[in-house]
N, C-alpha and C positions, 0 to 999 in steps of 0.2 A: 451285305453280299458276302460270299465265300471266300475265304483268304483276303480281305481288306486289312486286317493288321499285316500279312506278312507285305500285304504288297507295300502301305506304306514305307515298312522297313526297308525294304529293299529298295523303292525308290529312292529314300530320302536319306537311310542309314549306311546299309550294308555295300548296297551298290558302288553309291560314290568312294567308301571304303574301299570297295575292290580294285576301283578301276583306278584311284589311286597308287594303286599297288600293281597293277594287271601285269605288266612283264614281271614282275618277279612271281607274282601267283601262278601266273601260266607255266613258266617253267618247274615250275613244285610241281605240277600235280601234271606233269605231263604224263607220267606213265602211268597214270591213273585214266586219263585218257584212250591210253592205247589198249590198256586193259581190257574197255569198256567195247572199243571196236574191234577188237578180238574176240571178243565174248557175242557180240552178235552179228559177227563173219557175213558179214555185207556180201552182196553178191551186187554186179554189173546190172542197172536198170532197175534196181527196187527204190521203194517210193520210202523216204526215211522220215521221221518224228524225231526231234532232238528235244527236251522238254528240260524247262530250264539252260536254256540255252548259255545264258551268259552274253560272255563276250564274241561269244561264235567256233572257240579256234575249235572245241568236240565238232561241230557243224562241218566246220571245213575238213577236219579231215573225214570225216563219212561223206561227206560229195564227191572227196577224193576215191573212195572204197565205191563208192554207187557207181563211177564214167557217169559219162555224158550221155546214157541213155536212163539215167535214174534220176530223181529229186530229191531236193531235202530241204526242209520246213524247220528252222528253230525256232522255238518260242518262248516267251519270259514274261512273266508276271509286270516286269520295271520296264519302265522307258528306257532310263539313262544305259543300260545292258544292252536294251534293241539297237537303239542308237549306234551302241560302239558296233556292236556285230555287226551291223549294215556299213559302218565306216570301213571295218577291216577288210569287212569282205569283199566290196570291189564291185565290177564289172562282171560279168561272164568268161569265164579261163576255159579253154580249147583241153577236151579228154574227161571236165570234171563236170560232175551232176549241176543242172542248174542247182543254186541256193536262194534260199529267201529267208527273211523275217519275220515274225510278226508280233504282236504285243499282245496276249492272250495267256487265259487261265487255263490248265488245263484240267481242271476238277468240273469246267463248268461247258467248255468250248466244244464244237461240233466241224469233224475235220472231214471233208469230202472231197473227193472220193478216198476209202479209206487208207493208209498206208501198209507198206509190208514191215515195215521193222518201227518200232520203238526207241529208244538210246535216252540215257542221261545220265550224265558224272553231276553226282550230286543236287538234282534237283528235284527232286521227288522226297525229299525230308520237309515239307514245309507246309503239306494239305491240310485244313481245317477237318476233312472229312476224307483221309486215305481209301476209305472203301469206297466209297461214291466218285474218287479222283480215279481211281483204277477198274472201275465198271468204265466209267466214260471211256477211259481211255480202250480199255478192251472192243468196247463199240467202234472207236477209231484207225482199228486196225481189220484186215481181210480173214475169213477164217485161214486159223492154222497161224496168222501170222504172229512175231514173235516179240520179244522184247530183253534186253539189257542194258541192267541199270545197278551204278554204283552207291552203296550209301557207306556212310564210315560205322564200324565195328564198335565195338565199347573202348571209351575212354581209355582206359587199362592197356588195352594193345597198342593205345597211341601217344606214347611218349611223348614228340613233341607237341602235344595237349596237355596233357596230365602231370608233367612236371613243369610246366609254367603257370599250368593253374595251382597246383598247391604253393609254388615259390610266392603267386599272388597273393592268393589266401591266407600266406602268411604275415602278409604285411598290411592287409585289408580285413581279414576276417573273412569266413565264408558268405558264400553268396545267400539271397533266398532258394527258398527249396522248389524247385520246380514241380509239373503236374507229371507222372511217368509218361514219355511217348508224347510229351507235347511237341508241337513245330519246332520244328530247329534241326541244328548239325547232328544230335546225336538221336533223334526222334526212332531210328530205325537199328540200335543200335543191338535189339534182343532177335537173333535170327527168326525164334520160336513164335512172337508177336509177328514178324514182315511175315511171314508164311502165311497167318492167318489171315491177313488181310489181302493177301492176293489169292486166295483158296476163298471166300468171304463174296469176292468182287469177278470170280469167276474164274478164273485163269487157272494154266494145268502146266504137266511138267515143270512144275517148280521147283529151280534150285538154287541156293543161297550157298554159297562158298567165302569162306573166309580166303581173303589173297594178300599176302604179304606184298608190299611195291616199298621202295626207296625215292622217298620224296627229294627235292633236288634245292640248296639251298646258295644262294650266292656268295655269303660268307658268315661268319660267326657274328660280324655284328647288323646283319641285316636279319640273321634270321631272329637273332632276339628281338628286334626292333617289330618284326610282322607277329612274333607271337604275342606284344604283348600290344598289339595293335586290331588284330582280326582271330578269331577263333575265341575258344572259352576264358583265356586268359585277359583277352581286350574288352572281353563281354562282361567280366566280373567288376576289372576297372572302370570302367562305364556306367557300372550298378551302382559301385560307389561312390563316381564323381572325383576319382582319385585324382590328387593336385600334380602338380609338374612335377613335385619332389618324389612326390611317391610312385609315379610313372616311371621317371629315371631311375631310383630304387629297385623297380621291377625288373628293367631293360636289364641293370649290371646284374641284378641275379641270376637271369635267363642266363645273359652271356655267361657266367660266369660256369653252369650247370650243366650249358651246352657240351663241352666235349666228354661228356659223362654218357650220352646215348646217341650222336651225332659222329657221324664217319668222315673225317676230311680227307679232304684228294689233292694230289698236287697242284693243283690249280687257285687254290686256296679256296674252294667252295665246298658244301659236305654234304653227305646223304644222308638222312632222317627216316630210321623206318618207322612205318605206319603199316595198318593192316584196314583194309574196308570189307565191308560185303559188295558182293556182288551176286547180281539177281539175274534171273536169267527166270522165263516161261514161255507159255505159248496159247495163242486162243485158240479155244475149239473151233 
């Protein structure tokens, strides 16, 4: 069936990786979030699509942008992700869109009646079949209605990526070579390819923006510790089966690298910039 490798991943790998980590991911990438509901400027009582939902907090705040006369549906490939987002999210809160959950693909899934907006920070890098994942979803929406959605830019622009995986690679060896544009973090990372596939899959007014955001880290040795734990630097370790010694090795070199692209604040925490795409169309 469609997306079965990612979903085991993210059941059994990624996920419980995240959620291990979830307060501190969440506040990294928070303003990647607000990007994203900025980008598709929510109005009062529209019917929302969170895709890739995760943990929920993107979901939560678009029920917060919908009122309580709107909806909003996140969905995710993985249980353990459902699970948390149904745990965080609670009861029904007085002002905010109802929210719900549910466990569903969305390359394959049938959403009725259709919604007015689209959203997702980072979950639309992982389709088996991007054109067929963004046809559906274009069905799933009302005419005219719209969509915004974050994927990360190339390697290059993202620092706290790209100098933990070479610090890795140094002490590992490089990774195998991938297929171009296979699932994953960086799947979406050639503007010039995501265009074609939502021009492919139907969709108009397309625009793809490079957006510089300041990721938000808790301290110098937590954030070595998540780079060489999640993203492409924990993924090459991984590949390799790196032993405890060579993990640690990785961790002090992070640390060690970090104040060379990372901005600390007096709080003793620091900011990371990173640049994504962001997507933005609309259905006929």
């Amino acid at each position: 069936m469609a997306n079965d490798k990612q979903k085991a991943y993210w059941s059994e790998v990624a996920g419980p990786k995240w959620l291990s980590l979830e307060g501190a991911m969440e506040a990294r990438l928070a303003p990647i979030s607000t990007a994203v509901i900025a980008a598709a400027a929510l109005q009062p009582g529209e019917r929302v699509l969170d895709i890739g939902c995760g943990a929920g907090r993107t979901s939560q705040e678009a029920a917060q942008a919908a009122g309580e006369t709107g909806y909003v549906l996140g969905i995710d490939i993985a249980a353990p992700m459902i699970e948390a987002a149904r745990a965080h999210a609670g009861g029904p809160k007085p002002g905010i869109a109802p929210l719900e959950f549910a466990l569903a693909d969305a390359q394959t899934a049938h959403f009725t009646p259709p919604f007015d907006v689209l959203i997702s920070r980072f979950g639309i890098m992982f389709f088996d079949d991007p054109v067929a994942a963004f046809a559906n979803l274009r069905a799933s929406v009302k005419p005219g209605g719209r969509l915004a959605f974050a994927a990360w830019a190339p390697l290059a622009a993202n620092p706290h990526w790209q100098i933990p995986l070479q610090l890795v690679a140094a002490l590992t060896g490089p990774g195998n070579p991938g297929k171009p544009h296979a699932p994953g973090p960086l799947a979406f990372d050639d503007a010039t390819y995501v265009r074609s596939l939502f021009e492919a899959a139907g969709w108009q007014n397309i625009e793809i923006r490079a957006q510089t955001v300041l990721l938000h880290g808790a301290s110098l040795d937590d954030e070595a510790r998540i780079a060489c734990f999640m993203g492409p630097a924990g993924a090459l370790l991984d590949e390799k089966k790196a032993d405890a010694a060579t993990r640690e090795a990785a961790r002090l070199a992070v640390r060690q690298a970090l104040p060379g692209f990372a901005t600390p604040l007096p709080d003793g925490s620091l900011h990371l910039p990173a640049t994504i795409h962001l997507i933005t169309a609309s259905a006929g």
